[in-house]
N, CA, C and O of each residue as an XYZ file, in Angstrom:
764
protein
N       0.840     -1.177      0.000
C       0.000      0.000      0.000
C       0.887      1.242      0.000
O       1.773      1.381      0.843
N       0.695      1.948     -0.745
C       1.344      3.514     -1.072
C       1.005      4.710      0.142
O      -0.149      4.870      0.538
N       1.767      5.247      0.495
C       1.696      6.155      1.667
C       2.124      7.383      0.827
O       3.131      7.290      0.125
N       1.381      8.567      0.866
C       0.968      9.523      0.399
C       1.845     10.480      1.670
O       1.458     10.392      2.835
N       2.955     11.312      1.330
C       3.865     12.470      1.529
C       3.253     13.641      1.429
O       3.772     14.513      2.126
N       2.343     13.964      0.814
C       2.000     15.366      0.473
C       1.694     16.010      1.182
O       0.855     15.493      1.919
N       1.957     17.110      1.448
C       1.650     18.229      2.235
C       0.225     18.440      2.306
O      -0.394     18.205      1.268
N      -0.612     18.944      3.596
C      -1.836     19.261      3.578
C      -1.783     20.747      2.863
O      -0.840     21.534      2.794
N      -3.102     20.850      2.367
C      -2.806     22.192      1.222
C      -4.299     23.269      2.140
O      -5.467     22.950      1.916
N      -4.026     24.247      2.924
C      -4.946     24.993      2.936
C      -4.838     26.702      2.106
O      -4.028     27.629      2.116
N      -5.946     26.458      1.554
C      -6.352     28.099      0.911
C      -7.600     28.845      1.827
O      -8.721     28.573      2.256
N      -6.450     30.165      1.822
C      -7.087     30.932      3.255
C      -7.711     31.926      2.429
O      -7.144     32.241      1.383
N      -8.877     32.503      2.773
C      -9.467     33.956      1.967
C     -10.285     34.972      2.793
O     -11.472     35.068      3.102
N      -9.329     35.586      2.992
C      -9.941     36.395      3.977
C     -10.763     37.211      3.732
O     -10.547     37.691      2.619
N     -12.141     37.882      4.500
C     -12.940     39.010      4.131
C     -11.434     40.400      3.787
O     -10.500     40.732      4.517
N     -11.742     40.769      2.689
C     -10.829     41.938      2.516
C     -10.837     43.171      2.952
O     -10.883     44.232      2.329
N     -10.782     42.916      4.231
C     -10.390     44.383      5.254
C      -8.971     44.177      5.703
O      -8.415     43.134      5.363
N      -8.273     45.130      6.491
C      -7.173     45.123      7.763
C      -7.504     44.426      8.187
O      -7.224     43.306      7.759
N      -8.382     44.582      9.391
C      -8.500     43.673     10.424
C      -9.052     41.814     10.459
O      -9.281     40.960     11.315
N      -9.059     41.912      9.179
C      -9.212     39.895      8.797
C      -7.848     39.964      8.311
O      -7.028     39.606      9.156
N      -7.359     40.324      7.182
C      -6.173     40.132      6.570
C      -5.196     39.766      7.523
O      -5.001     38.608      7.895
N      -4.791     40.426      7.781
C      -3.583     40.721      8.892
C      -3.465     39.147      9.807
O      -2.586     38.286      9.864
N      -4.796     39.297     10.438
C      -4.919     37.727     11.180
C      -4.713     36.354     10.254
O      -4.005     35.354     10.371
N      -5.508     36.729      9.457
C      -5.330     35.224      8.321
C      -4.369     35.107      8.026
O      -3.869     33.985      7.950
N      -3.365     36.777      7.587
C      -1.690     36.162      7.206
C      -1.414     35.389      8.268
O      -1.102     34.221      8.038
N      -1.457     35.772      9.391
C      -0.494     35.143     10.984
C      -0.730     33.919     10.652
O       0.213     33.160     10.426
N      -2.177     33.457     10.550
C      -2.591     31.751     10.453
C      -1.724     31.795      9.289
O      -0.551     31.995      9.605
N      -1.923     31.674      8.086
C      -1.158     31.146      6.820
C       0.156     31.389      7.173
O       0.694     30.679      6.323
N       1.086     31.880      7.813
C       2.394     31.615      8.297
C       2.675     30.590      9.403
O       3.691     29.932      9.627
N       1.569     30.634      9.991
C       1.668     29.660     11.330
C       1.724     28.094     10.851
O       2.457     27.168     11.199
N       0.574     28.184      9.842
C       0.552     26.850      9.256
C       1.709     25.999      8.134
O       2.066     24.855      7.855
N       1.935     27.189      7.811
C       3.446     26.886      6.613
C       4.373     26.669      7.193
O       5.169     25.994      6.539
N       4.890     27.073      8.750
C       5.896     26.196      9.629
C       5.481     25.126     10.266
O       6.210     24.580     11.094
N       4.509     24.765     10.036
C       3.539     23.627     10.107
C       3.616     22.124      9.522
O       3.304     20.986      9.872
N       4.125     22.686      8.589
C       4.512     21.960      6.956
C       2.746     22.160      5.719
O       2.430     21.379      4.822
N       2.306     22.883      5.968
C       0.976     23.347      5.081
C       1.525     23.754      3.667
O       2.642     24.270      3.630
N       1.131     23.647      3.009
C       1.013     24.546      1.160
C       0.125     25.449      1.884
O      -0.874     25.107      2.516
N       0.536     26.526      1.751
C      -0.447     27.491      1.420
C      -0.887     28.520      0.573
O      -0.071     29.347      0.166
N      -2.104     28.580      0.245
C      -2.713     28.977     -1.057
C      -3.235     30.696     -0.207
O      -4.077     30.604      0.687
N      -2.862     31.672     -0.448
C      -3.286     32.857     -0.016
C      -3.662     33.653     -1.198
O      -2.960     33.838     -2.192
N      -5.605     34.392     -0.838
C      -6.355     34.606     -2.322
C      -6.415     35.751     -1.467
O      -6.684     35.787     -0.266
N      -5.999     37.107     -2.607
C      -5.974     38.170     -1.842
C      -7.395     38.577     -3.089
O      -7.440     37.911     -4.124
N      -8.128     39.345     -2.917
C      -8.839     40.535     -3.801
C      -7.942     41.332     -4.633
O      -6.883     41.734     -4.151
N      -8.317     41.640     -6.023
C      -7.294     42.243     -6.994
C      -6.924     43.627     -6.061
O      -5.786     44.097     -6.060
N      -7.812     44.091     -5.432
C      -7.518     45.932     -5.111
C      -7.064     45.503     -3.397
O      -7.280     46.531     -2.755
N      -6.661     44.673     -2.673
C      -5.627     44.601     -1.754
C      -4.293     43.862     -1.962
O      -3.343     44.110     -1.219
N      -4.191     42.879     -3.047
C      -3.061     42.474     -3.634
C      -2.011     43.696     -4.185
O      -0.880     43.947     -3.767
N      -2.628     44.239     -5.057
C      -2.167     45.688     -5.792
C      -1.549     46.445     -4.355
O      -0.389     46.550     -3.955
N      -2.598     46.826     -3.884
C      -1.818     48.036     -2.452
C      -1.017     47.161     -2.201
O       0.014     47.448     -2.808
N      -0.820     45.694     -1.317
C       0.540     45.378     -0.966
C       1.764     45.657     -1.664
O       2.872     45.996     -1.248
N       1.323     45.441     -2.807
C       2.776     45.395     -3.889
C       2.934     47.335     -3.898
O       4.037     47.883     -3.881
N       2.217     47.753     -3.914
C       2.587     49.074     -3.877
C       2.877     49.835     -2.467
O       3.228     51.011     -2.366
N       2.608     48.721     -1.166
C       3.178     49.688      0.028
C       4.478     48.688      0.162
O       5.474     49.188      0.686
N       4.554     47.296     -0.274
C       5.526     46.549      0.303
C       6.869     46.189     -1.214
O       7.906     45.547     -1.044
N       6.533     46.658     -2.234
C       7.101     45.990     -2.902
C       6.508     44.625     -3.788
O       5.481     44.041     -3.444
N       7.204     44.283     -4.800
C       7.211     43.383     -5.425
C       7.314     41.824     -4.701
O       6.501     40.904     -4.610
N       8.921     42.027     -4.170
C       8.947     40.972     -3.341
C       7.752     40.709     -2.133
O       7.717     39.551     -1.717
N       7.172     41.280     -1.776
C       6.584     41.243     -0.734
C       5.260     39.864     -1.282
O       4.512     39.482     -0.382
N       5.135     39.434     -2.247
C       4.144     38.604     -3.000
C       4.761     37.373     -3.532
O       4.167     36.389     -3.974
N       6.069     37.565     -3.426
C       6.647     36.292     -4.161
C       6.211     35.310     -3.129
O       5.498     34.454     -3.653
N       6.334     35.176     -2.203
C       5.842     34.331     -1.614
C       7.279     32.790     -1.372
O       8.271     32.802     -2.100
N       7.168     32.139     -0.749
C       8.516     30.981     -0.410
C       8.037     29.636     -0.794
O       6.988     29.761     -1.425
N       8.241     28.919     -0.719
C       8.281     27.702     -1.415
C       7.459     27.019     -0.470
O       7.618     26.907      0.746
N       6.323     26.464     -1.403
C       5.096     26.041     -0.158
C       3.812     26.931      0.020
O       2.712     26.488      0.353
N       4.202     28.693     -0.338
C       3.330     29.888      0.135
C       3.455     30.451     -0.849
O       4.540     30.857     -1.264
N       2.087     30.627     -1.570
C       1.859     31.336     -3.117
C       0.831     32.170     -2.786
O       0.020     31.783     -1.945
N       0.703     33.354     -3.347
C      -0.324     34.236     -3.510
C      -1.292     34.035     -4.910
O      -0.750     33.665     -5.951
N      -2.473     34.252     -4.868
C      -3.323     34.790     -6.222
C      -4.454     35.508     -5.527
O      -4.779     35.580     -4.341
N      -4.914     35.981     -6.560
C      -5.804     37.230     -6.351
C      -6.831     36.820     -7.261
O      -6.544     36.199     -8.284
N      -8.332     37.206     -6.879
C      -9.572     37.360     -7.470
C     -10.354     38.843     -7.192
O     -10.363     39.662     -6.273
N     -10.985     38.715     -8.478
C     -11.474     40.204     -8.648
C     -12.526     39.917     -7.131
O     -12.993     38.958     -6.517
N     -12.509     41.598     -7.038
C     -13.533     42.357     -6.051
C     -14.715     42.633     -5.970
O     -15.423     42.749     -4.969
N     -15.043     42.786     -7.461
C     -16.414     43.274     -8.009
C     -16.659     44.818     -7.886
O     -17.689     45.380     -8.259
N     -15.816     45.293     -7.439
C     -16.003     46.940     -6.974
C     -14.971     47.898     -7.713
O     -13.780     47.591     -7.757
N     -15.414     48.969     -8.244
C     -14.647     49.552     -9.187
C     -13.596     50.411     -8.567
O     -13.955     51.001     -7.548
N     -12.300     50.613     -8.995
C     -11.302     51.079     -8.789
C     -11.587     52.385     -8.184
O     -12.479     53.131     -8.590
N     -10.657     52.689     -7.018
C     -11.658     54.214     -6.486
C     -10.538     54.809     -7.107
O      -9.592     54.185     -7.587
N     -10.708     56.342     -7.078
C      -9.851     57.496     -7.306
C      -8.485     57.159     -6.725
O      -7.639     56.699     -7.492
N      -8.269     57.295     -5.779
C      -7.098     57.240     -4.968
C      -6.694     55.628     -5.141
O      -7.530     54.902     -4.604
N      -5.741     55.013     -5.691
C      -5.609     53.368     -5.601
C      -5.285     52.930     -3.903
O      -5.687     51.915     -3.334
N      -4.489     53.970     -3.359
C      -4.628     54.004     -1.400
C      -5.179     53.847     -0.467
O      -4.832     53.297      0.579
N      -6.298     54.422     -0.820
C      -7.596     54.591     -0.152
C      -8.521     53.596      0.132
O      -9.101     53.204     -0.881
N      -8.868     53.035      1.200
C      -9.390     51.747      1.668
C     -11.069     52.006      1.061
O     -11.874     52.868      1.413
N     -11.235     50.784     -0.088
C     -12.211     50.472     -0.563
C     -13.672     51.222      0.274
O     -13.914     51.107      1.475
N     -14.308     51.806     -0.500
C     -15.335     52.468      0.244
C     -16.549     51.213      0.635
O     -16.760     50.274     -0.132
N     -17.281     51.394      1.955
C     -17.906     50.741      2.202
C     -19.058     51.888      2.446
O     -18.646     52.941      2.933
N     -20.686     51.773      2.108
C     -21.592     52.726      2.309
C     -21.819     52.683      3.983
O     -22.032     51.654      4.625
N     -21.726     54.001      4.515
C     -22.012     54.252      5.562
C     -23.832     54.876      5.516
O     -24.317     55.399      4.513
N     -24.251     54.756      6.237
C     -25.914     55.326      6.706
C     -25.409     56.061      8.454
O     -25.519     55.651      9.610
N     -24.962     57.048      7.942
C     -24.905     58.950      8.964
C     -25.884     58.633      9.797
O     -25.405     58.498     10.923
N     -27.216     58.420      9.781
C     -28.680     58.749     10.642
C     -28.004     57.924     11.919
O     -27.711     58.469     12.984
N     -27.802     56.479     11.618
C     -27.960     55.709     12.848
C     -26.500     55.843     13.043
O     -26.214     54.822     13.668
N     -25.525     56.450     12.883
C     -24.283     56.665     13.708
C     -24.288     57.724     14.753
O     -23.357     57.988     15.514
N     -25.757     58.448     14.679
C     -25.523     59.506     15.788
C     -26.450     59.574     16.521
O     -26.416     60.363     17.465
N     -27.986     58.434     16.199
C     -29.391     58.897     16.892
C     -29.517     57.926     17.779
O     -30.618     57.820     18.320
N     -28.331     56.889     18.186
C     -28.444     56.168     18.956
C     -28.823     54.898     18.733
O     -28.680     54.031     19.595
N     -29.298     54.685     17.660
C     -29.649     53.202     16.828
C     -28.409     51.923     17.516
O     -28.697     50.796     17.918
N     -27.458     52.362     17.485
C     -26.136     51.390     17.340
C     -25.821     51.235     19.270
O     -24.771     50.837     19.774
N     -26.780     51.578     19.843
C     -26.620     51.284     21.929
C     -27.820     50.056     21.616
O     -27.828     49.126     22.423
N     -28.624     50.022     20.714
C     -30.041     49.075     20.662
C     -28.875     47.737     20.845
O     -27.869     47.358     20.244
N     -29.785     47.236     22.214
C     -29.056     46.026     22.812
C     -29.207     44.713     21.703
O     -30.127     44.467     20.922
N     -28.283     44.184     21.889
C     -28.870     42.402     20.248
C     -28.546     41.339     21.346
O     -27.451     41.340     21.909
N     -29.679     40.290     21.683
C     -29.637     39.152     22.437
C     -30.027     38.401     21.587
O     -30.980     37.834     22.120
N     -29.863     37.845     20.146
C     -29.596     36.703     19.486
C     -28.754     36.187     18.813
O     -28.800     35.287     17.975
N     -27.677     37.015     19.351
C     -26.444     35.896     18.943
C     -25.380     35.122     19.709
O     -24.490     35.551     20.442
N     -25.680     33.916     19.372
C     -25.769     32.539     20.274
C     -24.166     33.024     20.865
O     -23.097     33.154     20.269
N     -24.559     33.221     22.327
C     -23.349     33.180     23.071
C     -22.897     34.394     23.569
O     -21.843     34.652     24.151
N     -23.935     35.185     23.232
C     -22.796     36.786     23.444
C     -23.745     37.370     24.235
O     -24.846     37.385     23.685
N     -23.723     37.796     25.188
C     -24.835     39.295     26.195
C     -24.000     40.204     26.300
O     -22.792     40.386     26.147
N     -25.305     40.981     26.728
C     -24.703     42.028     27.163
C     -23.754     42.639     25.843
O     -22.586     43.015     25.935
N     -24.641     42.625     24.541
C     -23.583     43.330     23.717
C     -24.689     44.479     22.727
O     -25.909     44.462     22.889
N     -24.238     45.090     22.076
C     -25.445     45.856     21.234
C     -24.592     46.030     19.617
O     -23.452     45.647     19.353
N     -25.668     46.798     18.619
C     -25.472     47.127     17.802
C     -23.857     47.627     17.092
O     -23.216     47.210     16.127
N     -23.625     48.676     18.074
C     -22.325     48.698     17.564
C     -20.986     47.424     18.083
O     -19.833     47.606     17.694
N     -21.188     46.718     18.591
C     -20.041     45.683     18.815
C     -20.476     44.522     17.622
O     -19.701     43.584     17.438
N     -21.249     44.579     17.133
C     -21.270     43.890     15.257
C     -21.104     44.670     14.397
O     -21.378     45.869     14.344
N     -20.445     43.717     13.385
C     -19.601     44.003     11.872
C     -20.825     44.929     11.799
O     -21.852     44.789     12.462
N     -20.573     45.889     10.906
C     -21.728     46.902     10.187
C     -22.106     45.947      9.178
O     -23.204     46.477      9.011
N     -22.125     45.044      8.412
C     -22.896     44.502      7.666
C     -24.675     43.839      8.197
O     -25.688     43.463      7.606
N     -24.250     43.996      9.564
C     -25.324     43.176     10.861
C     -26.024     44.873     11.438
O     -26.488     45.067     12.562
N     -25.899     46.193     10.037
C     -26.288     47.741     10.914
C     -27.352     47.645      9.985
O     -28.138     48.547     10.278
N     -27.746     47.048      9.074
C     -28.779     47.336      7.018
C     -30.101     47.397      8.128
O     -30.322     46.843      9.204
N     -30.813     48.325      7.312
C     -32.411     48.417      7.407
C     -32.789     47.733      6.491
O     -33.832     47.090      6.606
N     -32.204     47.704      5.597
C     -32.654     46.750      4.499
C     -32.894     45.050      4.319
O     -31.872     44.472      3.947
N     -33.817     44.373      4.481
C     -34.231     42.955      4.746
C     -33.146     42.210      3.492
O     -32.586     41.152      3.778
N     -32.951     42.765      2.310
C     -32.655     42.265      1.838
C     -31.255     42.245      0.977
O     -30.980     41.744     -0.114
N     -30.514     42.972      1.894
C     -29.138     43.795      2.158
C     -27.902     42.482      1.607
O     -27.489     41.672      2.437
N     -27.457     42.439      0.228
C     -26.554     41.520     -0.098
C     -25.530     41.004      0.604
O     -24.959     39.934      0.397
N     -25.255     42.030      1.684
C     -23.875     41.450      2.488
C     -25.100     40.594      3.570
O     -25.390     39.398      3.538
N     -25.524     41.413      4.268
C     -26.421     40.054      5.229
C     -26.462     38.998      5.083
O     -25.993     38.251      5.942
N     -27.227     38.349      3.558
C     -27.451     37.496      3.205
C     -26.117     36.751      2.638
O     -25.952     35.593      3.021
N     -25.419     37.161      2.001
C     -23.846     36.681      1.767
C     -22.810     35.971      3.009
O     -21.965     35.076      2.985
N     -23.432     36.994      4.223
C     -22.506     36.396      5.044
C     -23.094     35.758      6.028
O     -22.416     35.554      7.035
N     -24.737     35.201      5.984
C     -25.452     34.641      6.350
C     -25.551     32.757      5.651
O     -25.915     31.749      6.255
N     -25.115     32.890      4.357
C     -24.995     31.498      3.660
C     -23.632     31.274      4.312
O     -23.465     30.205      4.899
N     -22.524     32.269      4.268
C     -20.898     32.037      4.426
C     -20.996     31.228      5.723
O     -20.407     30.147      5.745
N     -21.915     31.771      7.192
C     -21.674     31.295      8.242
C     -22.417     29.237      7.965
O     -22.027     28.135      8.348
N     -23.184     29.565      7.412
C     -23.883     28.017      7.052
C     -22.934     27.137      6.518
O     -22.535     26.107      7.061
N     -22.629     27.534      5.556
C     -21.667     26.547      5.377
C     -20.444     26.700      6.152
O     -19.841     25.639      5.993
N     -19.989     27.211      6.657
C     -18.668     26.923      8.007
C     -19.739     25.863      8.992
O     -19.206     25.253      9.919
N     -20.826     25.734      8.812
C     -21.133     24.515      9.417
C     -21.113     23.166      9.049
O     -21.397     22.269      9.843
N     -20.704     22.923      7.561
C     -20.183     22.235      6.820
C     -19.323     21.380      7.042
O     -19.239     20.201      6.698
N     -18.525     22.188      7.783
C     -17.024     21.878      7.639
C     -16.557     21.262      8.699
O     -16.997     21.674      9.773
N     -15.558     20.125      8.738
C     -15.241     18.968      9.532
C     -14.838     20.005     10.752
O     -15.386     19.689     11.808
N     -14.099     21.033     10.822
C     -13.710     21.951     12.006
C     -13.162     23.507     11.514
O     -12.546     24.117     10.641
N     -13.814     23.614     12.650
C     -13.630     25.735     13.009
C     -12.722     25.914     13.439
O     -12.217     24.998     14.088
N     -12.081     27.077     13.326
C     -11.241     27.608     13.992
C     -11.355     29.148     13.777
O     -11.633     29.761     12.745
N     -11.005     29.710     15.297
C     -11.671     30.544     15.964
C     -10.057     31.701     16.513
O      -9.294     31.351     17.414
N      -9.942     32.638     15.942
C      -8.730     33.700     16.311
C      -9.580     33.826     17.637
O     -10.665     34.407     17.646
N      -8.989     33.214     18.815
C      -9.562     33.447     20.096
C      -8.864     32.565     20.785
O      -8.098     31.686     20.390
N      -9.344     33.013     22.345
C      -8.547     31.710     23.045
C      -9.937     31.552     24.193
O     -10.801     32.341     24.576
N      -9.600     29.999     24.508
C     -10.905     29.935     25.575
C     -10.931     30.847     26.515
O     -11.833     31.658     26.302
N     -10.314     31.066     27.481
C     -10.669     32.080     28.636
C     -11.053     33.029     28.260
O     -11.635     33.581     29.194
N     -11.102     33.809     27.092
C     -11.600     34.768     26.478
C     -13.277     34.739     26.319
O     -14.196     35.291     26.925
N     -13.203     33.924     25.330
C     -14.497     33.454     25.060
C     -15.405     32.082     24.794
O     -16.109     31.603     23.906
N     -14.908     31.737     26.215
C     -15.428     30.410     26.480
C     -17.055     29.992     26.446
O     -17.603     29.080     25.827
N     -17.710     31.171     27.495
C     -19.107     30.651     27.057
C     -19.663     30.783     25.690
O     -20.717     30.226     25.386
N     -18.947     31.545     24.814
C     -19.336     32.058     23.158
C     -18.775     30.956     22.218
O     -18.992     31.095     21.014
N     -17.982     29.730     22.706
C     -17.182     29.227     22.085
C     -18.341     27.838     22.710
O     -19.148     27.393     21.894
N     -18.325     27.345     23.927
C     -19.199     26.771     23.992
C     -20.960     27.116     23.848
O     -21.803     26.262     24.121
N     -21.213     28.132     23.504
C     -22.575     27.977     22.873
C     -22.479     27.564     21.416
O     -23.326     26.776     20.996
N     -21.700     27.936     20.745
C     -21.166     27.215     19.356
C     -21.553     26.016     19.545
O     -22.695     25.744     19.172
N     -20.716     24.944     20.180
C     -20.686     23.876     20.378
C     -22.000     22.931     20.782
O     -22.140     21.763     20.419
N     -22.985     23.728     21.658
C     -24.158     23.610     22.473
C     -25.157     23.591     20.643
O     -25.463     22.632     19.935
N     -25.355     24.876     20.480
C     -26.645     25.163     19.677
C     -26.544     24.050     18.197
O     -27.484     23.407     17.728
N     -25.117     24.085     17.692
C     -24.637     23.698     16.420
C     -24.594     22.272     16.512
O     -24.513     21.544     15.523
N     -24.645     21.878     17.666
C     -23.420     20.216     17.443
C     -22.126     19.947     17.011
O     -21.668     19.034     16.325
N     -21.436     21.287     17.750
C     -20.314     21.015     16.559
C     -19.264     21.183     17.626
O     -18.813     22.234     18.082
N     -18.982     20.014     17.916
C     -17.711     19.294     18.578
C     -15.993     19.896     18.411
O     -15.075     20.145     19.191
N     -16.203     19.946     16.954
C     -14.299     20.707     16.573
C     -14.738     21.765     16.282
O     -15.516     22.092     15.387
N     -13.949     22.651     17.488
C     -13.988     23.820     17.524
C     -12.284     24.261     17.971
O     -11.825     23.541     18.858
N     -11.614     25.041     17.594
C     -10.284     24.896     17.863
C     -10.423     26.796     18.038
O     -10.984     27.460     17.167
N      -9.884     27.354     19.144
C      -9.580     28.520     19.318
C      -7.992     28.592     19.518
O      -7.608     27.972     20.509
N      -7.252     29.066     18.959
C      -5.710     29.286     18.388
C      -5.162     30.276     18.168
O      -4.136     30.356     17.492
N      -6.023     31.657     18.951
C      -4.994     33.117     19.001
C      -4.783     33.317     20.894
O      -5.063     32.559     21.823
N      -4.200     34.626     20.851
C      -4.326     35.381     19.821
C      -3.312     35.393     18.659
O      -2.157     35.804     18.769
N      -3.801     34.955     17.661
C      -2.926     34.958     16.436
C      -1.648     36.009     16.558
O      -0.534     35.635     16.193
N      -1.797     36.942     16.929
C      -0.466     37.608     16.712
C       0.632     37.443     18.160
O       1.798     37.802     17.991
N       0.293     36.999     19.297
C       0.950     36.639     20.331
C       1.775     35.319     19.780
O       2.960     35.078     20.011
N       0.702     34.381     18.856
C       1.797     33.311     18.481
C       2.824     33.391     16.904
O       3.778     32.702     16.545
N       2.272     34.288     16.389
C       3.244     34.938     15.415
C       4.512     35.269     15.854
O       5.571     34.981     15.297
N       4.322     36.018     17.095
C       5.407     36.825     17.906
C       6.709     35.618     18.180
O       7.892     35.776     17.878
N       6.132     34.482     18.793
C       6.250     33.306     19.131
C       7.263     32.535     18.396
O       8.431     32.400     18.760
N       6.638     31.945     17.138
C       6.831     30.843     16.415
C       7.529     31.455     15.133
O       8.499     30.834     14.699
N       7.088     32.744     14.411
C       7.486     32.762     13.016
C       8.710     33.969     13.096
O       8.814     35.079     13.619
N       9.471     33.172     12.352
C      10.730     34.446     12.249
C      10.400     35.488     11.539
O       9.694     35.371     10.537
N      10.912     36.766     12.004
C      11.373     37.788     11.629
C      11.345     38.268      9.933
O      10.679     39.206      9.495
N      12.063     37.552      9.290
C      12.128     37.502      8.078
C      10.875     37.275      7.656
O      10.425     38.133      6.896
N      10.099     36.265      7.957
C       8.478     35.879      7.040
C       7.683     36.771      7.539
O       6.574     36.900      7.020
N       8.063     37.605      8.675
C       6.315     38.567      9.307
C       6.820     39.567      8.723
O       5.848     40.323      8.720
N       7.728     40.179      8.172
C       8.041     41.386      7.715
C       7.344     41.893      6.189
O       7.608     43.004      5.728
């Protein structure tokens, strides 16, 4: 019987903001000293800014760790710098809309409006990101196991209501991602 060498291959894709990016790199480095292939899919208009704040090299990527990019769907703004516009709605950033307390999401009290993504702010029932990132969370139920930029003592009862409501046994919390960056990955690859 043939025994299979190959590297496990994960492709990471992060929502294209700062604050996902940044974390998903840490994982996709964490995992490539791991022994992982990793497949990193940036959006055409945050691929571009890297290469234009970091360089060329900054994409080549090392043996094992490749970059590609897929379009955005969103048209090139004026400034190529300038972080992709997202529509803001002014009314409910100042009339108090965003203190309105939210007790249905499994695991969390005591939290309100503004401590969720603004995609979770639409008046609109039928608001494309809602629903986009409403199928996205369904199928992460799909999937043989989660993993969670968190650590239990953090958010243990939020991590076990996961577990409670879903049935879902593999649940792996593995940050804070950048404490173990700090950690594990040299110098040379976080730069």
């Amino acid at each position: 019987m043939e025994t299979s060498t190959t590297k496990p291959h994960a492709v990471l894709v992060p929502w294209p903001e700062k604050g996902h990016v940044n974390p998903v790199m840490r994982l996709a480095e964490l995992l490539h000293l791991r022994g992982f292939h990793i497949t990193f899919v940036h959006t055409a208009f945050n691929y571009n800014r890297l290469i234009r704040s970091n360089g060329p090299d900054s994409v080549k990527g090392l043996p094992g760790f490749r970059f590609e990019t897929i379009p955005d769907g969103t048209p090139p703004p004026s400034n190529p710098d300038a972080t992709q516009d997202v529509p803001l709605y002014d009314n409910y950033l100042t009339d108090g809309t965003l203190d309105t307390p939210v007790d249905w999401v499994t695991g969390m009290g005591n939290i309100s409006l503004k401590d969720l993504p603004s995609f979770f702010r639409t008046t609109n029932p039928n608001d494309i990101m809602f629903h986009f990132m409403n199928a996205e969370v369904e199928d992460c139920l799909k999937a043989r196991a989660l993993i969670f930029n968190s650590f239990e003592e953090l958010e243990q009862e939020a991590l076990q209501a996961v577990v409670s409501k879903f049935n879902f046994p593999d649940i792996y919390s593995i940050g804070p991602l950048s404490l173990l960056q700090q950690k594990h990955v040299p110098k040379s690859l976080s730069e």
